[in-house]
MDAnalysis code that builds the backbone (N, CA, C; Angstrom):
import MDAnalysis as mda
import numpy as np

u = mda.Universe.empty(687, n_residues=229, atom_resindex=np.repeat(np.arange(229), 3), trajectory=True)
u.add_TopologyAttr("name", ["N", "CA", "C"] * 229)
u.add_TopologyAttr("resid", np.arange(1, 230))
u.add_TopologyAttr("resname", ["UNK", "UNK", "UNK", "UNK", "UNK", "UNK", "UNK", "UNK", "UNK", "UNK", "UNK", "UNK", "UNK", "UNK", "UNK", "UNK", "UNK", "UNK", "UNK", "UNK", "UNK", "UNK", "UNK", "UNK", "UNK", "UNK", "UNK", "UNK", "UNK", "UNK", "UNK", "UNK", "UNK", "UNK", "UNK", "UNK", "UNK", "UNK", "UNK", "UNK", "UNK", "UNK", "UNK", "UNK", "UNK", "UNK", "UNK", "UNK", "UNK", "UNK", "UNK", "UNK", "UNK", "UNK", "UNK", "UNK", "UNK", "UNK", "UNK", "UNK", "UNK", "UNK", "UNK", "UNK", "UNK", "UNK", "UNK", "UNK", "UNK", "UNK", "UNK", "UNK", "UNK", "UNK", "UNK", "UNK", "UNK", "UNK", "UNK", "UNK", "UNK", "UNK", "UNK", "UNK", "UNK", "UNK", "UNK", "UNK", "UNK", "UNK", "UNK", "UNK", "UNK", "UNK", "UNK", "UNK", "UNK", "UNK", "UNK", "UNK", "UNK", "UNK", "UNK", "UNK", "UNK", "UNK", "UNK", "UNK", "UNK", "UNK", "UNK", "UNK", "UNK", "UNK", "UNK", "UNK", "UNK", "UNK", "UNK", "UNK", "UNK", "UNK", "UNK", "UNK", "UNK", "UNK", "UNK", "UNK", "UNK", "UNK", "UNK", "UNK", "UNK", "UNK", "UNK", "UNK", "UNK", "UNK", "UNK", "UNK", "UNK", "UNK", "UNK", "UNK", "UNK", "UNK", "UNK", "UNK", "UNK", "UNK", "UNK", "UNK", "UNK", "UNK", "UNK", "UNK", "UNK", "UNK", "UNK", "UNK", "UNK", "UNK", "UNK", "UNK", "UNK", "UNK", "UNK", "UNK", "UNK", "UNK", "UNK", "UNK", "UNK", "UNK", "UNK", "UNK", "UNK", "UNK", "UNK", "UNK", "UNK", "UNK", "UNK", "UNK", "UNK", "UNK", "UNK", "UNK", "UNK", "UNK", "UNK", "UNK", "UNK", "UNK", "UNK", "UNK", "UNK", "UNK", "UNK", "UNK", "UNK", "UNK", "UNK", "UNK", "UNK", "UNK", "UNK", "UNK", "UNK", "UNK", "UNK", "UNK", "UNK", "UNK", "UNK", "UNK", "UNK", "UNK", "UNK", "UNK", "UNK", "UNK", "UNK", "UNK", "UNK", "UNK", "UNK", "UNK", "UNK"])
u.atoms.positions = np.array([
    [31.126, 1.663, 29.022],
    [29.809, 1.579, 29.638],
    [29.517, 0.114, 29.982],
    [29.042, 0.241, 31.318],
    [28.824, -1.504, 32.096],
    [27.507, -2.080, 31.205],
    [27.124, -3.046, 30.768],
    [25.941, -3.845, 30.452],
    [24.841, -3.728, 30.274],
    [24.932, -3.523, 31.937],
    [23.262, -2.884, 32.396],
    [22.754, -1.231, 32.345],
    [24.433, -0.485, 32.516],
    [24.470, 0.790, 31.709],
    [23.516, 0.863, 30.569],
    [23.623, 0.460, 29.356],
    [23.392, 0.568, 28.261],
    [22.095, 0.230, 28.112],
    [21.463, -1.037, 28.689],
    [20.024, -1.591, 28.855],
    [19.270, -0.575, 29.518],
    [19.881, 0.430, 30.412],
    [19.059, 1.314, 31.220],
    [19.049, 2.580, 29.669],
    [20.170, 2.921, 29.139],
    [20.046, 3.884, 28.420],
    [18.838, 3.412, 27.152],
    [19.242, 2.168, 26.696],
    [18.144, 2.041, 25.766],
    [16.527, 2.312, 26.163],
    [15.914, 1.545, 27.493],
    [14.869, 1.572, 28.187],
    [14.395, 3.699, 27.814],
    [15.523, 4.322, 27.997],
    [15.226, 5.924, 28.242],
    [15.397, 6.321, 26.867],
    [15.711, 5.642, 26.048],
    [15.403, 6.391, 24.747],
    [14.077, 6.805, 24.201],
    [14.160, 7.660, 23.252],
    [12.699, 8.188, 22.483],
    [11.578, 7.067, 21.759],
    [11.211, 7.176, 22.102],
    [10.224, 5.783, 21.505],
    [8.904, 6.860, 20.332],
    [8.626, 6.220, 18.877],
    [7.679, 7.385, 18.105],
    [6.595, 6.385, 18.365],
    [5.327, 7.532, 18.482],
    [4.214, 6.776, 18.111],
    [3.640, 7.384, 16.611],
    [3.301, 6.366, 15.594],
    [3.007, 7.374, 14.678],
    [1.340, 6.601, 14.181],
    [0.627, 7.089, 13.369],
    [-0.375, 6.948, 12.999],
    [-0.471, 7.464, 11.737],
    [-1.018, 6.350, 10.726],
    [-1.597, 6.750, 9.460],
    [-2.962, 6.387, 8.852],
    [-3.415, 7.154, 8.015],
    [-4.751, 7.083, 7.730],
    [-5.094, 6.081, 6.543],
    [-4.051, 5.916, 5.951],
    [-4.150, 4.486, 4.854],
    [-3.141, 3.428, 5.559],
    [-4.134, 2.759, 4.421],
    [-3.540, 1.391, 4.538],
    [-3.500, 0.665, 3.245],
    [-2.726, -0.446, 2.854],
    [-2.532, -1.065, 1.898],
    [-2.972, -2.628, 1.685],
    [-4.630, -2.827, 1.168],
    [-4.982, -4.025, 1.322],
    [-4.428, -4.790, 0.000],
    [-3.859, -4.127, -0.633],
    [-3.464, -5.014, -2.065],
    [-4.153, -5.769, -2.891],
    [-3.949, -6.497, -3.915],
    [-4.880, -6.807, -5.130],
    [-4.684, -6.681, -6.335],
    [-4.922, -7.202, -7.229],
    [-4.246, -6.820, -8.961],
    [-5.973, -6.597, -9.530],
    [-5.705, -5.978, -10.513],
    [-6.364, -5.507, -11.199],
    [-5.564, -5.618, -12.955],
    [-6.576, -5.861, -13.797],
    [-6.235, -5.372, -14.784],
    [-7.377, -4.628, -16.176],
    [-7.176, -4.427, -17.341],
    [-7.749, -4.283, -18.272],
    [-7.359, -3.985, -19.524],
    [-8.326, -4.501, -20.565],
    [-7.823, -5.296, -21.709],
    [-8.999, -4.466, -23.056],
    [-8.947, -3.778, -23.806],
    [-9.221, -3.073, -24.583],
    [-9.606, -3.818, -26.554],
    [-10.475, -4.202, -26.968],
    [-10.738, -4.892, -27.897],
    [-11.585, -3.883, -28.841],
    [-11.383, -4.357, -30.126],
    [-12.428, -3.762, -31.656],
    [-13.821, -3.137, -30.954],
    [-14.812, -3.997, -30.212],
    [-15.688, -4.016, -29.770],
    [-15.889, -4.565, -28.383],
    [-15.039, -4.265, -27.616],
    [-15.489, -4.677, -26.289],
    [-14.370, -4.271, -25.653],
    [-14.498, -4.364, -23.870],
    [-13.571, -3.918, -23.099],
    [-13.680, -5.226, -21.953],
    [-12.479, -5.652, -21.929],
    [-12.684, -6.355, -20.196],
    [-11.881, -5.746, -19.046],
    [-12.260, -5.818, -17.886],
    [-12.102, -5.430, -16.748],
    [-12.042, -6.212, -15.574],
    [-10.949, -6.636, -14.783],
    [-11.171, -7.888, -13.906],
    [-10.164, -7.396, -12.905],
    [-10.549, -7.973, -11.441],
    [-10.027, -7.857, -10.316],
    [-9.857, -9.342, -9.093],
    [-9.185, -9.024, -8.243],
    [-9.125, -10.495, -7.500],
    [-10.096, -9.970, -6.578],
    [-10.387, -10.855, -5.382],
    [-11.207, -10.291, -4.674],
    [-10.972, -10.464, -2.842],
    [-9.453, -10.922, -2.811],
    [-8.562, -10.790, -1.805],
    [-8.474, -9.556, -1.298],
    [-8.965, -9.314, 0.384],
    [-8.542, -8.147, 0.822],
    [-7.712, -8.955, 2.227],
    [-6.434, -8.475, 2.014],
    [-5.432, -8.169, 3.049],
    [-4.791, -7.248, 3.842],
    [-3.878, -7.430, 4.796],
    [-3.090, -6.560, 5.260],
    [-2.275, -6.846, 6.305],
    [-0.988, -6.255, 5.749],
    [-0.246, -7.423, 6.292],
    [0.026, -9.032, 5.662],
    [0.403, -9.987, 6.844],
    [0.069, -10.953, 6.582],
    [-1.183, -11.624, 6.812],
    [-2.189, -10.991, 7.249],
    [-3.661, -11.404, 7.349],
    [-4.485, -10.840, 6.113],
    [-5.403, -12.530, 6.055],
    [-6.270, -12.053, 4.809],
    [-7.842, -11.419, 5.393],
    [-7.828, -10.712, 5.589],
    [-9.778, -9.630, 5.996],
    [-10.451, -10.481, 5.388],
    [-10.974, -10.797, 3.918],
    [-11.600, -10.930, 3.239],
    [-11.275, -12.045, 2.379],
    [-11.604, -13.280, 2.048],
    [-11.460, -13.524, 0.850],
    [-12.705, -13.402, -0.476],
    [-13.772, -12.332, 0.203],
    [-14.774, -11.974, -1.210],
    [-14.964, -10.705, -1.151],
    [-13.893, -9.628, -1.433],
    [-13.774, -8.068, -1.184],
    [-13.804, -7.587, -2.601],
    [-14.890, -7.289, -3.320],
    [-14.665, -7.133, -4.607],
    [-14.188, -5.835, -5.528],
    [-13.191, -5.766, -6.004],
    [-12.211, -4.287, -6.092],
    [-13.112, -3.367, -7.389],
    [-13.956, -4.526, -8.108],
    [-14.272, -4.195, -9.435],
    [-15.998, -3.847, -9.797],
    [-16.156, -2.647, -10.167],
    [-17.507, -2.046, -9.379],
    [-17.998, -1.436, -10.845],
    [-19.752, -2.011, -11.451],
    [-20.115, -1.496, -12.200],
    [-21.142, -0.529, -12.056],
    [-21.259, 0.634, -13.296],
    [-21.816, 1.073, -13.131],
    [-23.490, 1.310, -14.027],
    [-24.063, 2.111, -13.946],
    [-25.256, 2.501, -14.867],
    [-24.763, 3.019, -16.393],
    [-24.195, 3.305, -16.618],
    [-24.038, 3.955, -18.243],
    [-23.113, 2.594, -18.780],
    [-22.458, 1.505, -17.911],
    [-21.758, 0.564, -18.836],
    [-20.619, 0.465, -18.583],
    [-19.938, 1.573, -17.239],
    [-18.385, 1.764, -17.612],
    [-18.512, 0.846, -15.957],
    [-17.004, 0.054, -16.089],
    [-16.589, -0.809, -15.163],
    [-15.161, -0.042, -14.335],
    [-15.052, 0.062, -12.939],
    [-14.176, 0.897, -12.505],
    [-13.691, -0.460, -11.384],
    [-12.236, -1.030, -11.898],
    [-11.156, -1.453, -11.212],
    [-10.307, -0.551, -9.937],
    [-9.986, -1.012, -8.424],
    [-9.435, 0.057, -7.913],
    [-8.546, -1.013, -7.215],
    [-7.365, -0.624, -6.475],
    [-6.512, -1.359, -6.156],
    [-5.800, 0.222, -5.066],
    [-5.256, -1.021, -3.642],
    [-5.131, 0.174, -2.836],
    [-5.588, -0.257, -1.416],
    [-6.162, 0.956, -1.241],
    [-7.153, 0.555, 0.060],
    [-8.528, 0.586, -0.166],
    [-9.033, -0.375, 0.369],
    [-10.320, -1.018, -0.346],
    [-11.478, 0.049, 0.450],
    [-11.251, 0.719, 1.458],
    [-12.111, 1.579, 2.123],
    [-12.260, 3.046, 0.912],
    [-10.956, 3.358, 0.789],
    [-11.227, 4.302, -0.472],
    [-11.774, 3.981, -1.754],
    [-11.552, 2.599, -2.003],
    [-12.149, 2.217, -3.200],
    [-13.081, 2.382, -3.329],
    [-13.941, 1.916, -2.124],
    [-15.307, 1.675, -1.988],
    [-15.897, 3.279, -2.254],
    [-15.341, 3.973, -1.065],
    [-16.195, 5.617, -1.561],
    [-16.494, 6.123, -2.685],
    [-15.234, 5.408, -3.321],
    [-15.127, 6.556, -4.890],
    [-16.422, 5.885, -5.492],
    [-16.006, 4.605, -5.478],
    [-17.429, 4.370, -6.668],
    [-18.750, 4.304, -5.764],
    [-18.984, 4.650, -4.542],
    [-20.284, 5.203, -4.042],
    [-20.589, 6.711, -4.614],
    [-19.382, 7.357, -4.607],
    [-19.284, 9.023, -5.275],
    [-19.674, 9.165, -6.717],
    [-18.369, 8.024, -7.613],
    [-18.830, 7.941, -9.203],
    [-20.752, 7.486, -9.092],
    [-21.370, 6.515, -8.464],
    [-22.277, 6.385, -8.567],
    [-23.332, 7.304, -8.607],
    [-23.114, 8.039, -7.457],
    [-24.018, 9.025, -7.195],
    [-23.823, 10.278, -8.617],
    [-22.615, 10.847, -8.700],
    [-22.491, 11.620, -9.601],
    [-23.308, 11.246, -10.930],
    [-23.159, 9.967, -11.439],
    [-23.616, 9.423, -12.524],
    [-25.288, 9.813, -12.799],
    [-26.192, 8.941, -11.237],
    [-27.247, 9.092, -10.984],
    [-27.508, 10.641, -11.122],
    [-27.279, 11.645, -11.022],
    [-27.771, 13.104, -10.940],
    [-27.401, 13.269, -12.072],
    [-26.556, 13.109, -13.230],
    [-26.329, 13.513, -14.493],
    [-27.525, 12.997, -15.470],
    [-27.597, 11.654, -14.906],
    [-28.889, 11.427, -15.611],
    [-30.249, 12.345, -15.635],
    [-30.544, 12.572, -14.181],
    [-31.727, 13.156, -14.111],
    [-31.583, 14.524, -14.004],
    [-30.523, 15.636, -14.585],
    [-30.284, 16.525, -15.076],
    [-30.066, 16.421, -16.721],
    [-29.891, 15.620, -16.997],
    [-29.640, 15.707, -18.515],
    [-30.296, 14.647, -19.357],
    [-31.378, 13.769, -18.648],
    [-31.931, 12.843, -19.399],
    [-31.487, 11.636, -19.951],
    [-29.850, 11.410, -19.947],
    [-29.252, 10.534, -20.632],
    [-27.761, 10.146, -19.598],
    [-27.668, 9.123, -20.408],
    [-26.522, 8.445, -19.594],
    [-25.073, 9.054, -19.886],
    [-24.086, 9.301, -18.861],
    [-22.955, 9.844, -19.306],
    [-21.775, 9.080, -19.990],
    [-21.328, 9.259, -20.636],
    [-20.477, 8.631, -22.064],
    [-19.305, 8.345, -21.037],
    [-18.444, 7.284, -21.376],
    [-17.569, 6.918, -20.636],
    [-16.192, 8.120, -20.772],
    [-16.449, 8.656, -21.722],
    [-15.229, 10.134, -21.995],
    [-15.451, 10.728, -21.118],
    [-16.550, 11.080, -21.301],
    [-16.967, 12.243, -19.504],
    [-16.509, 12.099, -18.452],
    [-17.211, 10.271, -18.200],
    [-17.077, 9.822, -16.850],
    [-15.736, 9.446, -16.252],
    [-14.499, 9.764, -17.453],
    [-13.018, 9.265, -17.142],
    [-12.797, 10.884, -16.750],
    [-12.992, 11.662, -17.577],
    [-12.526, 13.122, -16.857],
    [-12.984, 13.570, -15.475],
    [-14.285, 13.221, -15.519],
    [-14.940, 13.244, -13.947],
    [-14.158, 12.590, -13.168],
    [-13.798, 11.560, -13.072],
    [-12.786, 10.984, -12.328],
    [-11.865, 11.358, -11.908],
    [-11.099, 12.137, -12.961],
    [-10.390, 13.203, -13.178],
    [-10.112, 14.099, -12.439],
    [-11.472, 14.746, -12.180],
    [-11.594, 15.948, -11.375],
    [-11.539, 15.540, -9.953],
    [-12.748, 14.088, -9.743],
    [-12.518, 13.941, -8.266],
    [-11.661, 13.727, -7.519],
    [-10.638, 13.089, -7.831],
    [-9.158, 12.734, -7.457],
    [-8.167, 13.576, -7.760],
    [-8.099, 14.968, -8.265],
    [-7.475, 16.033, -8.120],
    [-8.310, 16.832, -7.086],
    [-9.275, 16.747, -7.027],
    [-10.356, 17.676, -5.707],
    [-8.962, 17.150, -4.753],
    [-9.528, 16.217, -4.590],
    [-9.163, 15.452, -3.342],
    [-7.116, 15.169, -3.221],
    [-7.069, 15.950, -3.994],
    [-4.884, 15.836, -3.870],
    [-4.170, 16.281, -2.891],
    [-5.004, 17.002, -1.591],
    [-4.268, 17.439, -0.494],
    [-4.424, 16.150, 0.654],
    [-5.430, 15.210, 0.259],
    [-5.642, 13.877, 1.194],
    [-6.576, 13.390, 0.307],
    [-5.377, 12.555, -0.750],
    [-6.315, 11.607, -1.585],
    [-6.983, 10.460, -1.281],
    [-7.709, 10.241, -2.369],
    [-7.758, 8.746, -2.175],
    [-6.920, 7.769, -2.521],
    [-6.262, 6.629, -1.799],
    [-5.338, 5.884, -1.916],
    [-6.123, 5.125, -2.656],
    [-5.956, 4.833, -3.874],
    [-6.156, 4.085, -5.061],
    [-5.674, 4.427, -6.429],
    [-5.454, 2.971, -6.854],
    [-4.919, 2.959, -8.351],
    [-5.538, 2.300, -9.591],
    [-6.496, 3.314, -10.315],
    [-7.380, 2.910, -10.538],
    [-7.612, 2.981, -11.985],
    [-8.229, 1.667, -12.716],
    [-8.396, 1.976, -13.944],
    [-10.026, 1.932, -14.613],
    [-10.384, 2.394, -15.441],
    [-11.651, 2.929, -15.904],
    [-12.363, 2.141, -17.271],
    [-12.526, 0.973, -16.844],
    [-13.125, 0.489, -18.832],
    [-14.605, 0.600, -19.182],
    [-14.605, 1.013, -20.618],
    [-15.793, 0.786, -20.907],
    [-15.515, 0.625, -22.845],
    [-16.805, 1.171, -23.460],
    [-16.984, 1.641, -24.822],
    [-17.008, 3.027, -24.654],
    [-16.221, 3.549, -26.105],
    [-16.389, 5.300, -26.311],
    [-17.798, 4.886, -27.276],
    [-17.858, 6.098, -27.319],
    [-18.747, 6.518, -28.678],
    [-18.880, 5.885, -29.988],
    [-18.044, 5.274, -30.275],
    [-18.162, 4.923, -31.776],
    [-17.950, 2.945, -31.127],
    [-18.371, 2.830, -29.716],
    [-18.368, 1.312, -29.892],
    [-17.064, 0.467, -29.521],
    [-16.082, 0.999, -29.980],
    [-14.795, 0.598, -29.517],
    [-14.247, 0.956, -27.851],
    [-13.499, -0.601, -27.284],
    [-13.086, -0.362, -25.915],
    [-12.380, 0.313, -25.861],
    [-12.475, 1.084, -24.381],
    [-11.531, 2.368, -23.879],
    [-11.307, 2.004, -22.510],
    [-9.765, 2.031, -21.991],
    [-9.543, 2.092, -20.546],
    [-9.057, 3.083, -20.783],
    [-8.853, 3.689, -19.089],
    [-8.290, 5.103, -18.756],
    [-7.545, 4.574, -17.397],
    [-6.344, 5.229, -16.977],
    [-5.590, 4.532, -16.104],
    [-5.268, 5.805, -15.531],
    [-5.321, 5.946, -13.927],
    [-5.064, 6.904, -13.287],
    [-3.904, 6.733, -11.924],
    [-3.408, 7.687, -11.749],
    [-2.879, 8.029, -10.462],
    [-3.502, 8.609, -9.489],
    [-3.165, 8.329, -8.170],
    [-4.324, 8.692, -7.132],
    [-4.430, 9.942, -7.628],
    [-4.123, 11.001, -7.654],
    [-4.309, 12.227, -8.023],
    [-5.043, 12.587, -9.207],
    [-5.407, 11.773, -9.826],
    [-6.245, 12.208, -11.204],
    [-6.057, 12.398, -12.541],
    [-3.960, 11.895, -12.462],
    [-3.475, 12.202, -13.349],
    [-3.641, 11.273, -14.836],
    [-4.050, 10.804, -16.076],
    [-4.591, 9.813, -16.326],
    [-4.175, 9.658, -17.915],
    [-4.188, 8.644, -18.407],
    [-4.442, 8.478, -20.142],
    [-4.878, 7.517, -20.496],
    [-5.274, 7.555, -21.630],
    [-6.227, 6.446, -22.517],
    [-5.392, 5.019, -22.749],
    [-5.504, 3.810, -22.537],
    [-4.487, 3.063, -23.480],
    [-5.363, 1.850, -23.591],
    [-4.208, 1.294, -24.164],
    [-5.474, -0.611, -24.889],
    [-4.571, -1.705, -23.783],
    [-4.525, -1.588, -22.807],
    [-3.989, -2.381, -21.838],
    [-3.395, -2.155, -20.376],
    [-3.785, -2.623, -19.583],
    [-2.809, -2.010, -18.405],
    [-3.326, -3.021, -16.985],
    [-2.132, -3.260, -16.397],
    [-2.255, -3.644, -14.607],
    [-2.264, -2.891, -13.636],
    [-2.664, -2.926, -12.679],
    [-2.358, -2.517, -11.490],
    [-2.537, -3.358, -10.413],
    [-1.638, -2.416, -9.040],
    [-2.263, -3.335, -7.772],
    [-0.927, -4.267, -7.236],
    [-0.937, -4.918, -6.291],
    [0.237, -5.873, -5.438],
    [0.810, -6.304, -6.524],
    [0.226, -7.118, -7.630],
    [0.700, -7.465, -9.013],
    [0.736, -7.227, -10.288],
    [0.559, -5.634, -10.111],
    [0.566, -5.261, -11.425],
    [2.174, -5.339, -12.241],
    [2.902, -5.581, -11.104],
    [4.328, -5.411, -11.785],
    [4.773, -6.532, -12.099],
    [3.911, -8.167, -12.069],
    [4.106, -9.317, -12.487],
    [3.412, -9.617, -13.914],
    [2.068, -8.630, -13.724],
    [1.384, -8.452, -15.064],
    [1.143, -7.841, -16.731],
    [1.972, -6.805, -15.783],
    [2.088, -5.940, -16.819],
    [3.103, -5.959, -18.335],
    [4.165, -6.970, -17.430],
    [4.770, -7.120, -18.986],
    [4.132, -8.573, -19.565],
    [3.360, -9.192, -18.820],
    [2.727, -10.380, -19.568],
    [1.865, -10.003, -20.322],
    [0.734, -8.695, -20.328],
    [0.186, -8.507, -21.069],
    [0.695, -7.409, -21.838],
    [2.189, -6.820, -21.939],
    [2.808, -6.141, -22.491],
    [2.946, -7.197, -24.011],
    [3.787, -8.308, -23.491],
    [4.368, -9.391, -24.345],
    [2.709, -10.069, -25.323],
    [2.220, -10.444, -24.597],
    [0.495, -11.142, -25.058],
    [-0.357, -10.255, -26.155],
    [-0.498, -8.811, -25.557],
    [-1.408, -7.918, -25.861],
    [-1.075, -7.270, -27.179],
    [0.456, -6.535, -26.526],
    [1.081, -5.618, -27.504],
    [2.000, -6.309, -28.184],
    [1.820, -7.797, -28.120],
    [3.603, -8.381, -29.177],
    [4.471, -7.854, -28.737],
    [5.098, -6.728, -27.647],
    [6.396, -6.940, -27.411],
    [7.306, -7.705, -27.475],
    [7.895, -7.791, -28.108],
    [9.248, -8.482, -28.340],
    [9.078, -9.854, -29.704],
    [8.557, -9.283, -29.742],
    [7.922, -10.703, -30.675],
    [7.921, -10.050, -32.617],
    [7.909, -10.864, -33.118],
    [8.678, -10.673, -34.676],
    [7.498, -10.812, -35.597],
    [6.010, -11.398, -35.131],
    [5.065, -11.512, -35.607],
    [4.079, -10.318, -35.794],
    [3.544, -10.332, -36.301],
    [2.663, -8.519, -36.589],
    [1.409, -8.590, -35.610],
    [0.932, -7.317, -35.104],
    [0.034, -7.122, -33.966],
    [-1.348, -7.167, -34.693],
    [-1.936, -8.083, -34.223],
    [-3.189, -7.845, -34.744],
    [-4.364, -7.859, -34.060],
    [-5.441, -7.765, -33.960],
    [-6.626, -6.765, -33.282],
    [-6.822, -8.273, -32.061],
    [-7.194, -7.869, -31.228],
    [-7.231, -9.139, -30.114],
    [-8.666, -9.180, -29.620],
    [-9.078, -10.405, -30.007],
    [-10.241, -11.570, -29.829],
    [-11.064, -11.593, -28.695],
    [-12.274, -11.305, -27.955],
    [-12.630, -11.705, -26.780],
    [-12.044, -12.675, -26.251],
    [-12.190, -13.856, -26.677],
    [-11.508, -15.419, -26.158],
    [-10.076, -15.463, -26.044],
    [-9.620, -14.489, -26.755],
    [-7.710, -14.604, -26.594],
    [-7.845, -13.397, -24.946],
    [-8.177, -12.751, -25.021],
    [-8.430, -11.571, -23.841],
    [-8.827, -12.357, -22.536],
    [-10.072, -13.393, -22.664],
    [-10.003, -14.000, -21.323],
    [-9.148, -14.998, -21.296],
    [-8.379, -15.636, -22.166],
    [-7.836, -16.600, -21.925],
    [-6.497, -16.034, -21.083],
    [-6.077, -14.886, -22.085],
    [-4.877, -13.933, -21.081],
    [-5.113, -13.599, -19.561],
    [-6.461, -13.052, -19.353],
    [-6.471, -12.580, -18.170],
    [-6.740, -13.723, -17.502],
    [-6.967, -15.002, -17.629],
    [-7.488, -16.242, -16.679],
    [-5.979, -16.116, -16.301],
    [-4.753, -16.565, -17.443],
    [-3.707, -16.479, -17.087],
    [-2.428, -15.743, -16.550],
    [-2.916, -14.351, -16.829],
    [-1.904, -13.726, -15.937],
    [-2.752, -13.816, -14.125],
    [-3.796, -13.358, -13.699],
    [-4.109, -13.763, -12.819],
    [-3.990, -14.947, -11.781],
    [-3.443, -16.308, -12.467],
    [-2.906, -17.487, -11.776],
    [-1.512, -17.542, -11.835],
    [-0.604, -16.455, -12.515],
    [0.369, -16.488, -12.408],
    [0.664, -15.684, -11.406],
    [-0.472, -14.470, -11.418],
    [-0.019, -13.303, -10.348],
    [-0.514, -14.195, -8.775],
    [-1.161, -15.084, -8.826],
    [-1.482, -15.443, -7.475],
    [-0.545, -17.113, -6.969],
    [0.394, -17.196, -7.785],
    [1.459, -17.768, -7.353],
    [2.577, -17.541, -7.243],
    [2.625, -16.085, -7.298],
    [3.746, -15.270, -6.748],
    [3.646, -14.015, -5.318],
    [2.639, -13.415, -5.748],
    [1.871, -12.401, -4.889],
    [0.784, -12.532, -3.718],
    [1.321, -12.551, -2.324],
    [0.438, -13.071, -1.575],
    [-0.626, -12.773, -1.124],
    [-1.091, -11.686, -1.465],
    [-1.848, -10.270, -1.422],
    [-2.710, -10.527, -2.669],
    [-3.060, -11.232, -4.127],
    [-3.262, -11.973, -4.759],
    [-4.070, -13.320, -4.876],
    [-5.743, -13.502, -4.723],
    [-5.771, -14.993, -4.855],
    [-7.486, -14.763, -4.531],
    [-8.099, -15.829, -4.351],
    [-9.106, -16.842, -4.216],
    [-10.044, -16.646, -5.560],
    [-10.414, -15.562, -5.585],
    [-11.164, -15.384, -7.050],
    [-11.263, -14.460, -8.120],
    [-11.330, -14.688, -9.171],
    [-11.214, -13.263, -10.113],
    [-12.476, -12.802, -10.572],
    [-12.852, -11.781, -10.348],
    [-13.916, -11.033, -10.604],
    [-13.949, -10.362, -12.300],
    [-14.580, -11.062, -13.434],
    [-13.837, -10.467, -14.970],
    [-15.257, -9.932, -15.612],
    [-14.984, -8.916, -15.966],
    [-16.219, -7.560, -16.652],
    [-16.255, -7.582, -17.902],
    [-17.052, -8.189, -19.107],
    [-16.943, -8.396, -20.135],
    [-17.851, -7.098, -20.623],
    [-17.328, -5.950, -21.217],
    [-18.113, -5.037, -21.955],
    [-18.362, -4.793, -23.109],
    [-19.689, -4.986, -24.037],
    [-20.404, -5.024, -25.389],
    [-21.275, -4.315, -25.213],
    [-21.846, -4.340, -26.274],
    [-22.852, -3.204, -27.362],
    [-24.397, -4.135, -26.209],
    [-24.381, -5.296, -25.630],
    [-25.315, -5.862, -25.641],
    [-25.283, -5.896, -23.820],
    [-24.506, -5.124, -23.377],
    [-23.980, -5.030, -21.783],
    [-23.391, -5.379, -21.202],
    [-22.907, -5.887, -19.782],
    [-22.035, -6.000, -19.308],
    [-21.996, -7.262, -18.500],
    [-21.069, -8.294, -18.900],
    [-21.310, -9.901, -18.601],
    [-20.532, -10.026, -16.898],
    [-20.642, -10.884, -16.074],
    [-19.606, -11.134, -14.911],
    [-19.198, -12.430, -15.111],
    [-18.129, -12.668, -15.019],
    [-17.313, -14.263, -14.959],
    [-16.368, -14.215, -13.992],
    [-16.795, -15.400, -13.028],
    [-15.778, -15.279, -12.022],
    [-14.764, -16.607, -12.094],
    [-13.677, -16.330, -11.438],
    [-12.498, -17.636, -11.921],
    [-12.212, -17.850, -10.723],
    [-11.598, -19.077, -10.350],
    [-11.296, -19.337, -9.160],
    [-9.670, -19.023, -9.131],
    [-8.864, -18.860, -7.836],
    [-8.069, -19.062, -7.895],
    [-7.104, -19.544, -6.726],
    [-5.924, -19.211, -6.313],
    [-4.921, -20.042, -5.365],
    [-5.782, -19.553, -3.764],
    [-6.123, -20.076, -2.916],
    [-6.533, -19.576, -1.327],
    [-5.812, -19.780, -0.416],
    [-4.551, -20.172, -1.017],
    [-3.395, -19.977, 0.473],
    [-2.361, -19.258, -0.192],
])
């Protein structure tokens, strides 16, 4: 086949157009589980691609009963859910007089993101607050709703830079010393630091950290700065 043969055949080939309904603005998230308290923190970088949308897109959304909901993903779905958790919350109250316990409000979650499993919501999302008896609780889900309780966890563009740092930090992995109950001040000092580690690797990662301090006495905001290029 001559040259220009081939340039004509390519020109006549099938060309796809395709279209999708998510998108992936990226972001880390994490949360950190204590005796008496829970923290919850997010960056507040929205990207896509190599363009940054946003550098004050905030992933990490509180609510009325106390519980703090991290989402990582696409920030358009993020946003709905906790317009949805909100609303749901608001009508439980004024059906039942009282605020819903963060046990509830993780199964509710539960439900909404299995509703929704034939066209989920693209998010990866984790759930902190206090249970009942005072002690922090995260709940960590798959878009689908699938979920469990634990005392630590990342998500997001960098959750896979984070997660064994606060594997190693949190849980003593690997370490020969005995685990013992972890400190507010050791908790932010971790999350100041995996967060500047995750935003000098992860470009999707950076300008500020959004951190949710949860107690018996409510719910604090501390924001951290971080890398903007």
């Amino acid at each position: 086949m001559a040259p220009q043969d081939w340039m004509e055949a390519e020109k006549q080939g099938a060309v796809q157009h395709a279209f999708s309904p998510y998108t992936d603005n990226g972001g880390t998230s994490l949360a950190i589980a204590g005796e008496d308290f829970c923290l919850v923190a997010a960056d507040t970088r929205q990207s896509e691609g190599y363009s940054i949308n946003s550098r004050y897109a905030p992933k990490a959304y509180k609510f009325s009963n106390g519980a703090v909901l991290a989402t990582s993903g696409m920030h358009a779905d993020g946003h709905t859910l906790a317009k949805r958790l909100d609303q749901r919350l608001e009508w439980y109250e004024h059906n039942h007089g009282k605020k819903m316990s963060v046990g509830a409000m993780a199964q509710m979650l539960s439900t909404i993101l299995y509703q929704k499993r034939f066209f989920p919501y693209y998010t990866f999302n984790i759930l902190g607050g206090l249970d009942e008896n005072g002690k922090g609780a995260i709940y960590t889900y798959d878009p689908v709703g699938s979920h469990e309780r634990e005392g630590w966890r990342a998500a997001g563009s960098g959750g896979s830079l984070v997660q064994p740092f606060l594997d190693n930090q949190i849980g003593h992995k690997h370490q020969q010393s005995p685990q013992v109950p972890i400190t507010l001040e050791k908790a932010l000092k971790v999350a100041k630091d995996a967060f500047s580690g995750a935003a000098e690797r992860d470009i999707y990662t950076g300008d500020m950290a959004e951190l949710f301090i949860i107690t018996k006495d409510g719910v604090h905001v501390e924001q951290y700065p971080l890398k903007r290029d």
